[in-house]
N, C-alpha and C positions, 0 to 999 in steps of 0.2 A: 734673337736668332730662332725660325722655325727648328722644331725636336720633333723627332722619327723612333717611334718606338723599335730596338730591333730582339731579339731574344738569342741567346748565345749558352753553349752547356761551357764549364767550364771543371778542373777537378776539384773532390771534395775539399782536397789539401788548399786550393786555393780560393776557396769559396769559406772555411774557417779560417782561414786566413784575413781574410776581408773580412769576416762579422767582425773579426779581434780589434782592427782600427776603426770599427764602427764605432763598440762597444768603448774604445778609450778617448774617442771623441774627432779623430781626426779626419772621419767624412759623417755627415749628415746621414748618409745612406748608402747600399750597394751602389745603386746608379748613379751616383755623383763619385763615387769612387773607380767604378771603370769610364766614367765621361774622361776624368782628369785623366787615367792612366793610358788610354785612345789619344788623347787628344798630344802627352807626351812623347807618346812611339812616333805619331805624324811628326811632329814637330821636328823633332833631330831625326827621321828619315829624311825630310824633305829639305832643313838647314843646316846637317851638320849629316851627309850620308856616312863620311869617314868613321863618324863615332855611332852607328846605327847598332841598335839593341839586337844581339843575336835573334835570330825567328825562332829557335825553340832552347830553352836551356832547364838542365835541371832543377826542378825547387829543391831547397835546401830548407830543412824544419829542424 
């Protein structure tokens, strides 16, 4: 599959958030960790709209 570089700001809280399951091994890197989590939200938007991930909620730390 062709890949499209995009660039996106996101908050600190959730940007160490993402190093922490870098660090404990459960993604390779940021970018392979927002691919899968992009690629989640389509997923059940598009097969499951009933059960669709709120568009904004609060993080919880």
């Amino acid at each position: 599959m062709a890949k499209k570089s995009i660039s996106i700001k996101l908050p600190l809280e959730l940007v160490e958030m993402m190093d922490e399951l870098v660090a404990m091994g459960r993604f390779p890197n940021r970018s392979e960790l927002v691919r899968v989590a992009v690629e989640e939200v389509i997923k059940k938007e598009l097969f499951f709209p009933g059960f669709a991930v709120p568009s904004r909620r609060p993080i919880e730390v």
